[in-house]
MIDOSE-1310 file (N, C-alpha, C; in nm, 2 decimals, decimal comma, always signed):
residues 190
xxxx	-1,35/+11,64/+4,50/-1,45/+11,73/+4,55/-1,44/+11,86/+4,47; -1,57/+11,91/+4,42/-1,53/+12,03/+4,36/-1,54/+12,16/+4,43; -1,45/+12,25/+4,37/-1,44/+12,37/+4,42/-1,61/+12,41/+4,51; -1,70/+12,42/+4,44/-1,85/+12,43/+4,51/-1,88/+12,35/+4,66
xxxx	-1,83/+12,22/+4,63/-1,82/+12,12/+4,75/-1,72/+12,19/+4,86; -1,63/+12,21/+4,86/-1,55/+12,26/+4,88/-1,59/+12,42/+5,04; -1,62/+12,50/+4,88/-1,69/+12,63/+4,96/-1,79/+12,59/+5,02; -1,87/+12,52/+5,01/-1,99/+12,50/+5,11/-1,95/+12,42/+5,27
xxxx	-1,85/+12,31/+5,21/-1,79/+12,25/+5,32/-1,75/+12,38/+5,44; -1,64/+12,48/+5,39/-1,64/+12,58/+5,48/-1,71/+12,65/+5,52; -1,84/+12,73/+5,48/-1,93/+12,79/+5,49/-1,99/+12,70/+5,61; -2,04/+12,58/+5,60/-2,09/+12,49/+5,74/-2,01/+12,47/+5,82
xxxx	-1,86/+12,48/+5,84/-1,78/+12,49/+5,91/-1,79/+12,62/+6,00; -1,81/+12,70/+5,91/-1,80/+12,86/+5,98/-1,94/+12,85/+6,05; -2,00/+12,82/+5,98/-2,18/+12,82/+6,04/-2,20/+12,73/+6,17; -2,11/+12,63/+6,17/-2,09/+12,54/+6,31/-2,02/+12,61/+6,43
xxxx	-1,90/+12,70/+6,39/-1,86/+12,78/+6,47/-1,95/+12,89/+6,54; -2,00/+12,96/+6,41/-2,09/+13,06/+6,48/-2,20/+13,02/+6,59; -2,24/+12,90/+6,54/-2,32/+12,85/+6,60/-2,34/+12,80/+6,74; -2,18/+12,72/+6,75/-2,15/+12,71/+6,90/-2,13/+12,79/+7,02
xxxx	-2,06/+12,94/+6,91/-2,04/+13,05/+7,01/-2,18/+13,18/+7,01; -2,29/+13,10/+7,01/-2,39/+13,17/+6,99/-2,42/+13,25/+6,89; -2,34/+13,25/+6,79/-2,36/+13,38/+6,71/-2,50/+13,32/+6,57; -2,50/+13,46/+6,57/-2,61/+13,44/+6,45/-2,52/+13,51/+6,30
xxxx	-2,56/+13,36/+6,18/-2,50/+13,44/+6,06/-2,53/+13,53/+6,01; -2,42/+13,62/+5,95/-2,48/+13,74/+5,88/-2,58/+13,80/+5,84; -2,61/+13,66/+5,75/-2,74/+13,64/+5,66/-2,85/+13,68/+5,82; -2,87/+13,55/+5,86/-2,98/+13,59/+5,95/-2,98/+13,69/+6,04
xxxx	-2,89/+13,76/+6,09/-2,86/+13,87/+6,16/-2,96/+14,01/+6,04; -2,92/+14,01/+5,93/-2,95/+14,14/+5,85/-3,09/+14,07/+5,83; -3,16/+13,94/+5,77/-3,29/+13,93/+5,80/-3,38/+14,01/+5,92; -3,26/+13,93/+6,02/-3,41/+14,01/+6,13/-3,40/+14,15/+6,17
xxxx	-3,29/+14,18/+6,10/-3,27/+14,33/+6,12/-3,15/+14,35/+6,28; -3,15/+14,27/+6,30/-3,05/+14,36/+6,41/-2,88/+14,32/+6,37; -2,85/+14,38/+6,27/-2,72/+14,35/+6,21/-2,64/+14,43/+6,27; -2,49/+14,39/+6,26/-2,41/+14,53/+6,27/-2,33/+14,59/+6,18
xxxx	-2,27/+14,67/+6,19/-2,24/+14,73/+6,06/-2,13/+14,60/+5,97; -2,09/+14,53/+6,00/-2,03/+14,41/+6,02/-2,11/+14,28/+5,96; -2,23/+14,29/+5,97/-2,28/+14,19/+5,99/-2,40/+14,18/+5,82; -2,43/+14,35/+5,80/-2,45/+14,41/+5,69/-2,37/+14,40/+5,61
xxxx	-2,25/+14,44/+5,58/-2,15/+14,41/+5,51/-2,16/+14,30/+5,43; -2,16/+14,18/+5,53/-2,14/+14,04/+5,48/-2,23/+13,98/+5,41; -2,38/+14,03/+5,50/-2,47/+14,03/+5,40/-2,52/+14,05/+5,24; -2,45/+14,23/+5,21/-2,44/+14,28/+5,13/-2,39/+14,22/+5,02
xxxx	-2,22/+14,15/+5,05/-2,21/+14,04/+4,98/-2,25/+13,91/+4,93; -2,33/+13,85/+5,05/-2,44/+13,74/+5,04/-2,57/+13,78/+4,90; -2,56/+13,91/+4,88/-2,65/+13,92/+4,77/-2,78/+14,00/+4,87; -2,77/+14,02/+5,03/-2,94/+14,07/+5,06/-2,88/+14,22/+5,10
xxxx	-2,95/+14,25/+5,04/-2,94/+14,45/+5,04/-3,02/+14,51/+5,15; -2,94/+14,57/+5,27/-3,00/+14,64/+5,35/-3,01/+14,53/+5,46; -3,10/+14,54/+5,59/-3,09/+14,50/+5,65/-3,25/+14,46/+5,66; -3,34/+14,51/+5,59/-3,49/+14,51/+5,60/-3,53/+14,52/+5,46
xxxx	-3,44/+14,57/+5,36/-3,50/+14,63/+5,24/-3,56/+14,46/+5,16; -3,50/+14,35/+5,17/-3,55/+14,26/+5,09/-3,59/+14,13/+5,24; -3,70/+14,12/+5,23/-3,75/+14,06/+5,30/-3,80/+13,89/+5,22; -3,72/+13,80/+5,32/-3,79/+13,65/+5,27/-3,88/+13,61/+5,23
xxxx	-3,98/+13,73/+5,30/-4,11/+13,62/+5,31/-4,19/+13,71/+5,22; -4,12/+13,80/+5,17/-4,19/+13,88/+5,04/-4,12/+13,85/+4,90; -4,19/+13,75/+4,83/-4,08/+13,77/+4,74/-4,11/+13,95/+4,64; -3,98/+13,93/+4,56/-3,90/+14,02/+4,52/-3,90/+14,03/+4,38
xxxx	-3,99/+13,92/+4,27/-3,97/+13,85/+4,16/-4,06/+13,88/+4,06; -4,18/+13,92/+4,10/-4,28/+13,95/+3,98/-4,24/+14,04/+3,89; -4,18/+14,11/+3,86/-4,13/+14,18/+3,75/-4,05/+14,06/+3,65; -4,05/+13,94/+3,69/-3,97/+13,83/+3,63/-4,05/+13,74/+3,61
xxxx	-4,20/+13,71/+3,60/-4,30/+13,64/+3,58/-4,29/+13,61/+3,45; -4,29/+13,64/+3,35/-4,31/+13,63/+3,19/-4,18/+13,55/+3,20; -4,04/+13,57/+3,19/-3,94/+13,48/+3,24/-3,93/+13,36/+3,28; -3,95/+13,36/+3,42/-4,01/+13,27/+3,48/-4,14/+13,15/+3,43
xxxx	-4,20/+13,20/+3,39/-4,32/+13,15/+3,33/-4,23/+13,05/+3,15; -4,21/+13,14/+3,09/-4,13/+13,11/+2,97/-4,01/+12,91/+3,00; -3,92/+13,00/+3,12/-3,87/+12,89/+3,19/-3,93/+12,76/+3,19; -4,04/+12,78/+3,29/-4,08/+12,62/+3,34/-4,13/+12,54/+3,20
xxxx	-4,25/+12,67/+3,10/-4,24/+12,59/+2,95/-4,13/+12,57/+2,89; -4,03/+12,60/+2,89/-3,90/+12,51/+2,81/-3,83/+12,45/+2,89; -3,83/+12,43/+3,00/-3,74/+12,34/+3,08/-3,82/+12,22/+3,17; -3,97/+12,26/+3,16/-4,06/+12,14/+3,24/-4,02/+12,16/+3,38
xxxx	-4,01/+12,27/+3,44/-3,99/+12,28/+3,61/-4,10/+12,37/+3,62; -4,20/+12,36/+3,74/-4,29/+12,40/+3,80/-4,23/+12,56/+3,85; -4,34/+12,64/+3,77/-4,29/+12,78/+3,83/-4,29/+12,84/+3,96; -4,35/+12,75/+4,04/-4,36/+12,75/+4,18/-4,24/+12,71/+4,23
xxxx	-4,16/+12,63/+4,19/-4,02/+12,53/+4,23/-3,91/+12,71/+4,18; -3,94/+12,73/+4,05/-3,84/+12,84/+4,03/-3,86/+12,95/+4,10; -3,96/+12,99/+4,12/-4,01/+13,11/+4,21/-3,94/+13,08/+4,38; -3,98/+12,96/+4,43/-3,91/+12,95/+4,55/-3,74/+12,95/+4,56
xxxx	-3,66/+12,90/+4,46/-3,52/+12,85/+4,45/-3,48/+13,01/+4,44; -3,53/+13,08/+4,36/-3,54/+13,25/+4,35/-3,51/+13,35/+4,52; -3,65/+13,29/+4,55/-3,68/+13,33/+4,68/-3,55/+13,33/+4,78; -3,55/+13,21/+4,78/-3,40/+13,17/+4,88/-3,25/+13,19/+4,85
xxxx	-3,25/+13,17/+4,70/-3,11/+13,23/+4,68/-3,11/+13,38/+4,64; -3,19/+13,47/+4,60/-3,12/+13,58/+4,62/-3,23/+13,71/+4,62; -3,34/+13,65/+4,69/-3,49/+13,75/+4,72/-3,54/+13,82/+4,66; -3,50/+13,79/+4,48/-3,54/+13,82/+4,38/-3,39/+13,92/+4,34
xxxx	-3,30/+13,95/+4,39/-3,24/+14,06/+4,32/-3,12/+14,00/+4,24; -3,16/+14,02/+4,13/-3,11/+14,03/+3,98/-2,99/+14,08/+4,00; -2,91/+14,13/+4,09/-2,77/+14,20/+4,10/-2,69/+14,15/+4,22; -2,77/+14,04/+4,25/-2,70/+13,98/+4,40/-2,55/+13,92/+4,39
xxxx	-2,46/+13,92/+4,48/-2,37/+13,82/+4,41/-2,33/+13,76/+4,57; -2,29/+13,65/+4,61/-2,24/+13,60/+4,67/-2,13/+13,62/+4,77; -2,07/+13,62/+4,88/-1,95/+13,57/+4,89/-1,87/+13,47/+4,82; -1,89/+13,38/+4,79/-1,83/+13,29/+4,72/-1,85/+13,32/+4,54
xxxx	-1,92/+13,44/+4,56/-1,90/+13,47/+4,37/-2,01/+13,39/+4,30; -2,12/+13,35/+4,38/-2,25/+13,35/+4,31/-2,30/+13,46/+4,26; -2,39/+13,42/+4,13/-2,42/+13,56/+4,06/-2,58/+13,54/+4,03; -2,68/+13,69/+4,07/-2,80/+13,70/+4,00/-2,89/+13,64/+4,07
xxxx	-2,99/+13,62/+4,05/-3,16/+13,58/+4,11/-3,13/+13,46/+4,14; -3,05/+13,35/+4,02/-3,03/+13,17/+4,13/-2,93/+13,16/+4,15; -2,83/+13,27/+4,19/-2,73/+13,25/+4,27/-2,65/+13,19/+4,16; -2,61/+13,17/+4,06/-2,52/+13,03/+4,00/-2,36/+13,10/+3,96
xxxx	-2,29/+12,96/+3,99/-2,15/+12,99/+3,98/-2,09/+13,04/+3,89; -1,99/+13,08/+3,88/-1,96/+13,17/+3,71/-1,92/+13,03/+3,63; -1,86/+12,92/+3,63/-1,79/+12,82/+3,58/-1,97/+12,73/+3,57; -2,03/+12,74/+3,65/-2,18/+12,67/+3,64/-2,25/+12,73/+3,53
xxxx	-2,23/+12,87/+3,52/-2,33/+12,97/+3,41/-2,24/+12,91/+3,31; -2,15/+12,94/+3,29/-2,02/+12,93/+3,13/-2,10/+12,80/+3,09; -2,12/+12,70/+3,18/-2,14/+12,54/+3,13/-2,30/+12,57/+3,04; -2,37/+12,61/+3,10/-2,52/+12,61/+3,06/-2,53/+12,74/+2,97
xxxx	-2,44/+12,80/+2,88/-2,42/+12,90/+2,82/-2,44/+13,06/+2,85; -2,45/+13,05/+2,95/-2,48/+13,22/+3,04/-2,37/+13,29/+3,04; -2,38/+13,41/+2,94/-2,28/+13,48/+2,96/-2,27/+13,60/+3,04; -2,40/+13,61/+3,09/-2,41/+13,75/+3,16/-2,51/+13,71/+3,26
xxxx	-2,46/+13,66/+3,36/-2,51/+13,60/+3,53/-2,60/+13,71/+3,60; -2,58/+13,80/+3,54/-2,67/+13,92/+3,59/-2,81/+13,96/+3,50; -2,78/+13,92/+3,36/-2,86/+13,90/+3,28/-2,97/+13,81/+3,35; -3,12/+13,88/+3,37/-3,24/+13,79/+3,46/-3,28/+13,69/+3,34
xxxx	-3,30/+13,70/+3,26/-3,34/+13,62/+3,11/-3,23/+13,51/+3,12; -3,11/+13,53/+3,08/-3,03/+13,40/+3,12/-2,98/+13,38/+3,21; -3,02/+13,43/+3,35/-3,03/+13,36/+3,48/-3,12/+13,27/+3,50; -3,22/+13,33/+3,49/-3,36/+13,21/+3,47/-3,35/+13,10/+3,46
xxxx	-3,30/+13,16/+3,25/-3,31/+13,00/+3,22/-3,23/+12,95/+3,24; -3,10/+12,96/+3,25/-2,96/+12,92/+3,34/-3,00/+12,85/+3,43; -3,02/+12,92/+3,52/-3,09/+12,83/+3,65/-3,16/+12,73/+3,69; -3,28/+12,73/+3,57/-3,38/+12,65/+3,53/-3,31/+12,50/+3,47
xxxx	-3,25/+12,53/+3,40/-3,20/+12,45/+3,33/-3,12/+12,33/+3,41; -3,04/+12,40/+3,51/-2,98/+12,32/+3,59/-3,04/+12,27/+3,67; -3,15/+12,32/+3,76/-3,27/+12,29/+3,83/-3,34/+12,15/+3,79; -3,33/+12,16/+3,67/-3,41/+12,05/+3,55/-3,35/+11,92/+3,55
xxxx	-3,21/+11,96/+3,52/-3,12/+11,85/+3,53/-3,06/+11,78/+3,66; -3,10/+11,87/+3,77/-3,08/+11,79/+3,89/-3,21/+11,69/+3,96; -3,37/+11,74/+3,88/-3,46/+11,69/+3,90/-3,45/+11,57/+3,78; -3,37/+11,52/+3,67/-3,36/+11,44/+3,65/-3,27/+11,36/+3,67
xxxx	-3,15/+11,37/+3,74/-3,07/+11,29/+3,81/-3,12/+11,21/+3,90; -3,20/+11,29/+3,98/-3,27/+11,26/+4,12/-3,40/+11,19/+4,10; -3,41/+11,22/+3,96/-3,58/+11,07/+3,96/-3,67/+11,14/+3,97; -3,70/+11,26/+3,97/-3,76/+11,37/+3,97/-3,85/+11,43/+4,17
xxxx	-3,67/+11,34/+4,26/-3,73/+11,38/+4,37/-3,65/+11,50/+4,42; -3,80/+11,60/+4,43/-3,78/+11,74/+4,47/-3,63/+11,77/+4,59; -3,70/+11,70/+4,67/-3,63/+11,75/+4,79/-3,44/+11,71/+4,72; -3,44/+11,60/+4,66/-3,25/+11,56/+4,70/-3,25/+11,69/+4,54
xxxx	-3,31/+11,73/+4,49/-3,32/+11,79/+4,31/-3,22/+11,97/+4,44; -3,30/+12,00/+4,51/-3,31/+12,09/+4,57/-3,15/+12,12/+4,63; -3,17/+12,02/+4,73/-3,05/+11,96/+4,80/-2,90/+11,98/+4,67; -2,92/+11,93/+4,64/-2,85/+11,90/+4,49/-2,77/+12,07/+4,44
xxxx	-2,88/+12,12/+4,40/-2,88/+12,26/+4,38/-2,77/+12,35/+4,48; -2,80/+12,31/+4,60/-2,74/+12,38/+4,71/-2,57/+12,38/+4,72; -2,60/+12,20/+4,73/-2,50/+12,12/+4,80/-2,39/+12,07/+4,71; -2,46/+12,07/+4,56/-2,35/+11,96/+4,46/-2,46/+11,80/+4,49
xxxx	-2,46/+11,79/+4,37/-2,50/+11,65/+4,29/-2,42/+11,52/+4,38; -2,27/+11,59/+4,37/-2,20/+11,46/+4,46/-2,19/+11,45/+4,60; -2,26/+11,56/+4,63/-2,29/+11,56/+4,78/-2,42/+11,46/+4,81; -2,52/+11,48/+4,76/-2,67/+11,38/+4,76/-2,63/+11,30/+4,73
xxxx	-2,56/+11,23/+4,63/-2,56/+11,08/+4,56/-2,44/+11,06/+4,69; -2,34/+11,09/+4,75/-2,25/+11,00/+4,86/-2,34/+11,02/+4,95; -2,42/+11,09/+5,04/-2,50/+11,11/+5,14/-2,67/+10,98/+5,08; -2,67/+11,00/+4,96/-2,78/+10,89/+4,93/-2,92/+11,00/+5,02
xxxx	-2,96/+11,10/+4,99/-3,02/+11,25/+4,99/-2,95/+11,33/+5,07; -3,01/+11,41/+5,12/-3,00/+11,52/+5,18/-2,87/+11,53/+5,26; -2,79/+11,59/+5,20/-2,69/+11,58/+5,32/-2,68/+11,60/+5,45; -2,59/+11,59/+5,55/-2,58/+11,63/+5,70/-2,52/+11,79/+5,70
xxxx	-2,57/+11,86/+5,62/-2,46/+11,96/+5,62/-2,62/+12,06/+5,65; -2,57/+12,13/+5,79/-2,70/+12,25/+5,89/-2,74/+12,30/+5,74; -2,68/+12,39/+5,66/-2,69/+12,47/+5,53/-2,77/+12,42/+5,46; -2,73/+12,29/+5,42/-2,82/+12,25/+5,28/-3,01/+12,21/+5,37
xxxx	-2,97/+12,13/+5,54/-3,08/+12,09/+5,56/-3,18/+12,23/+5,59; -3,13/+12,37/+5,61/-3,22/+12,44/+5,60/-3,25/+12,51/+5,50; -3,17/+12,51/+5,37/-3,19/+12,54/+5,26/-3,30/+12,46/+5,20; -3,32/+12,34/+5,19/-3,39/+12,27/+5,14/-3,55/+12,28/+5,20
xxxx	-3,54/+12,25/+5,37/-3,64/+12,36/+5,43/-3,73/+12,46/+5,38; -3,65/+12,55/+5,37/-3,68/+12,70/+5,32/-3,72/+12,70/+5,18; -3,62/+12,61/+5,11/-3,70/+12,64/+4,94/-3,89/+12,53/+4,93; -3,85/+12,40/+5,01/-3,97/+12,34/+4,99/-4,11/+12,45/+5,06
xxxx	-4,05/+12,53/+5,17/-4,17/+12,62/+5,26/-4,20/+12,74/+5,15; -4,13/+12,80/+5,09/-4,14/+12,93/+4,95/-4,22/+12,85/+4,85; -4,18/+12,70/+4,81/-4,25/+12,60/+4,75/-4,39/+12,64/+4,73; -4,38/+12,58/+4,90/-4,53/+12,58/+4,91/-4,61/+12,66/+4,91
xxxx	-4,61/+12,78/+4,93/-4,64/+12,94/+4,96/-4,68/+12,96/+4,85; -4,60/+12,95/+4,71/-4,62/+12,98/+4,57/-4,72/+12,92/+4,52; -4,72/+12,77/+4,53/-4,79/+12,70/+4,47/-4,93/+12,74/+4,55; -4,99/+12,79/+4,65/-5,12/+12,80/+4,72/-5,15/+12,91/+4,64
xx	-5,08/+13,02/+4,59/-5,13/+13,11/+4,60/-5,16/+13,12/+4,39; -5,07/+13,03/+4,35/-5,17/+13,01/+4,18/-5,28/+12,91/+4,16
């Protein structure tokens, strides 16, 4: 299991917990705005700044369009697919970093960036294509199906291929949710 598998495993663990005892995650706590100072924090680390300042359902990204755009011609991923993966991992901010030490606009690992030659994860230009790149390679693992390519992204490669798609893990299945719904939003609107 790799370290990514791993962190995510916990992360749904914690998210099962919260869940039982009613609580709402950080994340979604500082989306809808009723965070607490506590709950902000955590967020902050999650990469979403403020409790209102970056909003999901706005993205955050046109200042990265030429990028973006540049991307999907050298990597053959639909700018709509990178625009949403954008969306959901880090609401466009270029300075986001994770709890678990994701870095930049697609969230990617520091040991994930080093592989795909990213030296500077905060760097939006080789985040992009960074991003893209891997995006690319999980839509050809997967036969070019979106949803497990997605899934993949989230969850780890070895997670879809032992689950045979989408895993059972709350996270990935609303992640994949959310990136196909930003998907779709993008693509209406070129």
């Amino acid at each position: 299991m790799s370290i990514f598998e791993r962190i995510s495993a916990i992360e749904m663990r914690m998210q099962e917990i919260q869940s039982r005892m009613g609580m709402k995650t950080p994340a979604e706590q500082a989306a809808q705005g009723t965070a607490t100072d506590f709950a902000v924090m955590m967020a902050r680390m999650q990469g979403i700044e403020g409790t209102q300042s970056v909003s999901r359902s706005q993205p955050a990204h046109g200042e990265y369009s030429s990028i973006i755009k540049e991307a999907s011609e050298k990597w053959g991923v639909d700018e709509s697919l990178i625009r949403a993966v954008i969306q959901q991992e880090s609401g466009g901010n270029a300075n986001a970093t994770s709890y678990c030490g994701a870095q930049g606009l697609m969230q990617l690992m520091p040991e994930t960036a080093r592989s795909l030659g990213v030296t500077d994860a905060y760097d939006p230009y080789q985040n992009i294509m960074g991003g893209t790149r891997y995006l690319k390679g999980q839509l050809e693992r997967f036969n070019g199906n979106m949803t497990n390519a997605i899934a993949a992204y989230n969850a780890g490669p070895g997670a879809v291929q032992r689950y045979g798609g989408v895993p059972p893990y709350k996270e990935t299945q609303n992640y994949v949710s959310s990136v196909l719904s930003h998907y779709a939003k993008f693509k209406g609107q070129s």
